[in-house]
C-alpha positions as CSV (number, residue, x, y, z in Angstrom):
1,X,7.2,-0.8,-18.7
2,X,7.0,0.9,-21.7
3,X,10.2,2.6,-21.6
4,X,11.5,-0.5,-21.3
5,X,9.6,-2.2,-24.7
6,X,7.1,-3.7,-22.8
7,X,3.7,-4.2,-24.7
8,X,1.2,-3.2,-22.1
9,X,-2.5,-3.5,-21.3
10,X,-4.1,-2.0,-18.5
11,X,-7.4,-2.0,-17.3
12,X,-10.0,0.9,-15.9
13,X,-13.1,1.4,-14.6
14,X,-15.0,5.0,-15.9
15,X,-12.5,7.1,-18.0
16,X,-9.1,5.8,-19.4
17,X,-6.0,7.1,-18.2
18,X,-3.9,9.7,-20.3
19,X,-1.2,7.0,-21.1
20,X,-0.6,6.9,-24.7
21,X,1.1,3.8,-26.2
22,X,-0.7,1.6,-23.1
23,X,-3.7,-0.6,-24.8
24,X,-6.6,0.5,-22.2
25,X,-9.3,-2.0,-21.7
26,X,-12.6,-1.3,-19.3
27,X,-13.6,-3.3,-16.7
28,X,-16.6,-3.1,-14.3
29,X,-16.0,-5.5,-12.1
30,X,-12.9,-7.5,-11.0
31,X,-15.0,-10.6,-10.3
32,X,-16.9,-11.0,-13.6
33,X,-15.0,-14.4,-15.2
34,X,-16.9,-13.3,-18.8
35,X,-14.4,-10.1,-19.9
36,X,-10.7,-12.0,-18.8
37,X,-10.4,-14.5,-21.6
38,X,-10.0,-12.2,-24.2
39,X,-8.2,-9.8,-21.8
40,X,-5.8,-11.9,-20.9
41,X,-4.9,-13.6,-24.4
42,X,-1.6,-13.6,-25.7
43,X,-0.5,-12.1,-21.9
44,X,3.1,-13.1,-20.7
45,X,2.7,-11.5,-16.7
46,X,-0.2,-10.4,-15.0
47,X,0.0,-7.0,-12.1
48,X,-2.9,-7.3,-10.0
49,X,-2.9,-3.8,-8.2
50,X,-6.8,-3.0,-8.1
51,X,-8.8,-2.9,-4.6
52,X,-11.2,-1.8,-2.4
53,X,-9.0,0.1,-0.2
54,X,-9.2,1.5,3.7
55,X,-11.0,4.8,3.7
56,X,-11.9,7.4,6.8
57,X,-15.1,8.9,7.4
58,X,-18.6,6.9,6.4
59,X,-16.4,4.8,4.0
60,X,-15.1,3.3,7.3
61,X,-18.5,1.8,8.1
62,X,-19.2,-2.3,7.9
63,X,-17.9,-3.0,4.6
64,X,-17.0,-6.6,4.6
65,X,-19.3,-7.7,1.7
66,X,-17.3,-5.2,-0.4
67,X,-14.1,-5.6,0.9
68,X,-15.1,-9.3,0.1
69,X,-16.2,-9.2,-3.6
70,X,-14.2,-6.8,-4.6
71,X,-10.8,-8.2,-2.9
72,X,-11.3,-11.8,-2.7
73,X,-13.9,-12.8,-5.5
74,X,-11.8,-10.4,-7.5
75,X,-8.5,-12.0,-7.1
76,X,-9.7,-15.6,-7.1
77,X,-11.8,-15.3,-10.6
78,X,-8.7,-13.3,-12.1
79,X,-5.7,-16.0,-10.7
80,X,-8.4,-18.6,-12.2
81,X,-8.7,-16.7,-15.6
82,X,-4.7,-16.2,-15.1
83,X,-4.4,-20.5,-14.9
84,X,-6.8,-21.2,-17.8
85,X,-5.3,-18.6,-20.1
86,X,-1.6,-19.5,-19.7
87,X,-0.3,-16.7,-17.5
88,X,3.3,-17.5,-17.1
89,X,3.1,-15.5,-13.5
90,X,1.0,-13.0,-11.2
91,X,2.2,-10.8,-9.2
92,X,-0.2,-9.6,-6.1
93,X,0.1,-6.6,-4.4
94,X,-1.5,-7.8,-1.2
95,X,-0.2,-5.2,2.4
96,X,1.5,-6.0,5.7
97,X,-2.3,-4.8,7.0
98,X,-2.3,-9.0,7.5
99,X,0.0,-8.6,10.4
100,X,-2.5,-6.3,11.9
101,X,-1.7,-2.9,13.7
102,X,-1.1,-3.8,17.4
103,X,3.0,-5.1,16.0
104,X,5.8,-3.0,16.1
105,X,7.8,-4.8,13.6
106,X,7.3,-7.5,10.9
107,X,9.6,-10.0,9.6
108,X,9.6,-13.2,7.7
109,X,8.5,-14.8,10.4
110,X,5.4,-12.7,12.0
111,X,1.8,-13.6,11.9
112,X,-0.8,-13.3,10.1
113,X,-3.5,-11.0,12.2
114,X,-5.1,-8.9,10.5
115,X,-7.5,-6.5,12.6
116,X,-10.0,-4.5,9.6
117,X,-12.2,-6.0,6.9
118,X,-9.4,-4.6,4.4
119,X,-6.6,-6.2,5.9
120,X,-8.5,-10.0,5.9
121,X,-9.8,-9.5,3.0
122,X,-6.3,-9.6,1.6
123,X,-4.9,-11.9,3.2
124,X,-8.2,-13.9,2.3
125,X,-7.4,-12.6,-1.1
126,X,-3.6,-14.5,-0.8
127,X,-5.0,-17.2,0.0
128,X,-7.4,-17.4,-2.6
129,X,-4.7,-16.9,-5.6
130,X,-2.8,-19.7,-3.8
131,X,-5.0,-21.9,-4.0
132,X,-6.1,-21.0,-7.9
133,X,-2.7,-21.4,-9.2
134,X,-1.6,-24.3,-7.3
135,X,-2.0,-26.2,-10.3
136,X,-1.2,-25.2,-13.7
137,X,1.1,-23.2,-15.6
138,X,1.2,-19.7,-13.8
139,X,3.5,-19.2,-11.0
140,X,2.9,-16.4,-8.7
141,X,4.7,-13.6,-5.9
142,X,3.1,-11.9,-3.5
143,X,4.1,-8.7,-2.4
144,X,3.5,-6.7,1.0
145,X,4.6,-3.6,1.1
146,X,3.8,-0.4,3.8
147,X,2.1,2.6,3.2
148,X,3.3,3.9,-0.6
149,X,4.3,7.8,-1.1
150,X,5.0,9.6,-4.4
151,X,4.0,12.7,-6.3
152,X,0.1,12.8,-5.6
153,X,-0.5,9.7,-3.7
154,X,-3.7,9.6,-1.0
155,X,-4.1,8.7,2.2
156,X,-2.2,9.4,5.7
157,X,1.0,11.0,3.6
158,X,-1.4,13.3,2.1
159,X,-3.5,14.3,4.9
160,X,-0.5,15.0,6.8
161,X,0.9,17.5,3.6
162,X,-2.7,19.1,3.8
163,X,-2.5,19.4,7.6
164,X,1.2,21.3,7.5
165,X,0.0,23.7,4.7
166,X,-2.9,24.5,7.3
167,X,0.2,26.2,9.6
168,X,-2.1,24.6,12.5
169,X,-0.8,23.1,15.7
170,X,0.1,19.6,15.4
171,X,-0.8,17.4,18.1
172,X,2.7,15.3,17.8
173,X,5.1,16.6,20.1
174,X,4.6,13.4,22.1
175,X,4.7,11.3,19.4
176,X,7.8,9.1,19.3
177,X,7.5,6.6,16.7
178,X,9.1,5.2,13.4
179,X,7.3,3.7,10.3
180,X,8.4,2.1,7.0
181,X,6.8,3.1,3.7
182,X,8.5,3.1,0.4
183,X,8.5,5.5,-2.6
184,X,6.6,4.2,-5.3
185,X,9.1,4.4,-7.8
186,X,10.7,1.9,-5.9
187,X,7.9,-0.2,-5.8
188,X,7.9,-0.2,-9.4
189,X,11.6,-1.6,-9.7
190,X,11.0,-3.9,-7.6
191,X,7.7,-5.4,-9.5
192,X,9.8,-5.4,-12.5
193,X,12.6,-7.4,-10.8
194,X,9.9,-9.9,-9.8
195,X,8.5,-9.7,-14.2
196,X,12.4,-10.4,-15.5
197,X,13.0,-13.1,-12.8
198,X,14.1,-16.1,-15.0
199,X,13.3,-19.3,-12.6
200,X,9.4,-19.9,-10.9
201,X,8.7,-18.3,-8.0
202,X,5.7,-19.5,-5.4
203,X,6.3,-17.2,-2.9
204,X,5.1,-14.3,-0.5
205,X,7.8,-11.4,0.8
206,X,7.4,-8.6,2.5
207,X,8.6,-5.2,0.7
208,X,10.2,-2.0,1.7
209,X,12.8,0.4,0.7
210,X,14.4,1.4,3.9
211,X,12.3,4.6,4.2
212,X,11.4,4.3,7.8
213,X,10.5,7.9,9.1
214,X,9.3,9.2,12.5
215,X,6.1,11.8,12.5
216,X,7.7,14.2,13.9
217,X,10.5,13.7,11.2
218,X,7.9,13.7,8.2
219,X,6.4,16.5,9.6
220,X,9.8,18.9,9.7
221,X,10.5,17.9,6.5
222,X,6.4,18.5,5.1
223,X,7.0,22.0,7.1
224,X,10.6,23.0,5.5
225,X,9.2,21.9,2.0
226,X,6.1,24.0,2.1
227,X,8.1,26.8,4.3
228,X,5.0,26.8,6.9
229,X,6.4,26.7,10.6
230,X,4.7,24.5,12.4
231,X,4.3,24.6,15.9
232,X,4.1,20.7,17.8
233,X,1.8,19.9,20.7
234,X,2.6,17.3,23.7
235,X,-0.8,15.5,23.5
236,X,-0.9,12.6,25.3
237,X,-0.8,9.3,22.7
238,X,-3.5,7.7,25.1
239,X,-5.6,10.9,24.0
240,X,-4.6,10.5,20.1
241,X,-5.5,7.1,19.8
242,X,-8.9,8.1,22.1
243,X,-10.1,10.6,19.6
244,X,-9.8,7.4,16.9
245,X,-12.2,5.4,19.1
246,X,-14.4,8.1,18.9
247,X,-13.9,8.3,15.3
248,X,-15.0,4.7,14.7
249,X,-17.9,5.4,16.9
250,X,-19.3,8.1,15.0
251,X,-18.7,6.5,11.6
252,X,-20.0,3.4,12.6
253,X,-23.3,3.9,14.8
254,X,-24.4,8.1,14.3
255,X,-22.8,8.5,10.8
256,X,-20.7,11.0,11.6
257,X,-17.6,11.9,8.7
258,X,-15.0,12.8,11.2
259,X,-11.9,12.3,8.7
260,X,-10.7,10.4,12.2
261,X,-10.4,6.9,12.6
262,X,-8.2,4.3,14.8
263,X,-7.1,3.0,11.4
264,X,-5.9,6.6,10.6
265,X,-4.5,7.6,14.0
266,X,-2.2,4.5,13.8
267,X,-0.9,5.0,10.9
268,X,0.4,9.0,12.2
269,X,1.4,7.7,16.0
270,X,2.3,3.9,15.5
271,X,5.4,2.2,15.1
272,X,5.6,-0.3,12.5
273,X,8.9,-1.6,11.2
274,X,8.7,-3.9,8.0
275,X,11.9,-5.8,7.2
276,X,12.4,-6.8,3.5
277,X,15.7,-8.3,4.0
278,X,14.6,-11.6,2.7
279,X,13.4,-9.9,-0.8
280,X,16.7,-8.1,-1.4
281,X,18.2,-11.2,-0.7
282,X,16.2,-13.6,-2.9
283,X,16.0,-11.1,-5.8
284,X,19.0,-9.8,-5.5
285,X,17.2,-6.1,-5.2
286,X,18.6,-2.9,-4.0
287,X,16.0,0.4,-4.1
288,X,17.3,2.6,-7.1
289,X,16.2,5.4,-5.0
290,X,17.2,5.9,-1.2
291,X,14.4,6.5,1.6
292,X,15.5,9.8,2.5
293,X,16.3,10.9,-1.0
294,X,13.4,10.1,-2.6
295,X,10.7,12.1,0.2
296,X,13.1,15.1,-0.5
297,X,12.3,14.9,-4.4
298,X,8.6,14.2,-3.4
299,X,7.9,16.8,-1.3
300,X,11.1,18.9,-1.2
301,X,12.7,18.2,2.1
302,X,14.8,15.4,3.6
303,X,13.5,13.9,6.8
304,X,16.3,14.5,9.3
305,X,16.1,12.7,12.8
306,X,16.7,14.8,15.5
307,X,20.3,13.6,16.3
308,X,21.4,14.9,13.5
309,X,19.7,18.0,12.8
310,X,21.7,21.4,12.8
């Protein structure tokens, strides 16, 4: 935004990012409808990115009244503060966790079924900035995208980096799947296309990049990046997705930090194929970075699939 001459404000909780030329302002807590008046003043667009997001271990445990301050309460006082202020548009990046994780693929046309405290309190979240801006000035888009990967990003990506470098045995020889995530960089272009769009929009659309990888895949390419050889086990999925149970259990009942979860283990052996078709189409968006191209200047290897490795 600011190479392109936008004026920006952000917003942190604690200690303020290293961003010179961005006007930092703290905030505690999303839901508090005292500090967005005078944050919000003079604003054009509005990029709700902040949440309470999934974590594994004892983070995993019941957090529903969290998930539903921070989440919900959050995004309905700020789309509120966004209508009385003027906001020309919001743009909320909500997550296809509110198709749940028992679906294969998503389109257009899927439902909404979310399984975890985070994914409905999303889509509870959605639902609350609908109804907020359903009258008044401020338009609004909703954005779902997969699991995000860049330079430093958390979660399973991560993990799975930190669990090549090991040069353990992987238990994914067995695993024959294919996800979509998109490179953040991407994700960025394509928030930006939604900021310059010139006519209103009132619409949800699911987001990706075309960067739909297999495990296995990510994992050749983590190994070849890192040069660790990594040697694949045959476990049985039924096991995999076993050991998540188990996870749960000892998260939830004998408080147990495993680092293993079912929320976790579905993200590494699932299949979950998001089509954006419908975004391209409507914003006329193509990804200035392609799937493949963009993991190999992230972590320093293409993912090849096996029918057309050497």
């Amino acid at each position: 935004m600011l190479a392109q001459g936008v004026s920006v404000r952000g917003t942190y909780r604690g200690k303020p990012p290293d961003m010179p030329g961005v006007l930092w302002s703290p905030v505690q807590q999303l839901a508090d409808p005292q500090q967005w008046p005078d944050l919000l003043a003079g604003t054009d667009a509005v990029v709700h990115l902040a949440a309470l997001v999934h974590q594994g271990g004892s983070a995993s445990r019941d957090r529903r009244s969290e998930f539903q301050y921070v989440n919900v309460e959050g995004t309905r006082v700020l789309a509120r503060a966004c209508r009385d202020a003027g906001v020309r548009r919001l743009v909320f990046l909500s997550s296809v966790s509110v198709h749940g994780r028992g679906v294969e693929r998503i389109d257009e046309g899927s439902p909404e079924h979310p399984e975890d405290d985070y994914g409905r309190s999303k889509l509870a979240a959605e639902e609350a900035l609908r109804a907020e801006l359903s009258r008044g000035v401020t338009d609004w888009c909703i954005l779902r995208p997969p699991l995000v990967y860049g330079h430093g990003s958390p979660g399973n990506m991560s993990r799975l980096r930190a669990l090549v470098a090991s040069g353990l045995p992987l238990p994914f020889g067995a695993v024959h799947n294919r996800r979509s995530f998109i490179f953040v960089d991407n994700l960025v272009d394509a928030i930006m296309t939604v900021l310059r769009f010139p006519h209103d929009i009132h619409a949800t659309y699911l987001l990706t990049d075309g960067s739909d990888f297999a495990t296995r895949e990510l994992v050749s390419a983590l190994s070849s990046g890192s040069q660790r050889r990594v040697r694949l086990l045959n476990v049985p999925v039924p096991l995999l997705r076993g050991l998540g149970r188990a996870g749960d259990f000892g998260a939830r009942v004998l408080h147990l930090e495993t680092g293993l979860d079912s929320h976790s283990i579905d993200s590494l052996i699932g299949s979950l194929i998001v089509d954006g078709a419908r975004f391209r189409r409507a914003f006329a968006w193509q990804p200035p970075v392609a799937g493949a191209q963009a993991f190999a200047l992230v972590y320093g290897a293409r993912p090849c699939p096996p029918d057309e490795r050497p």
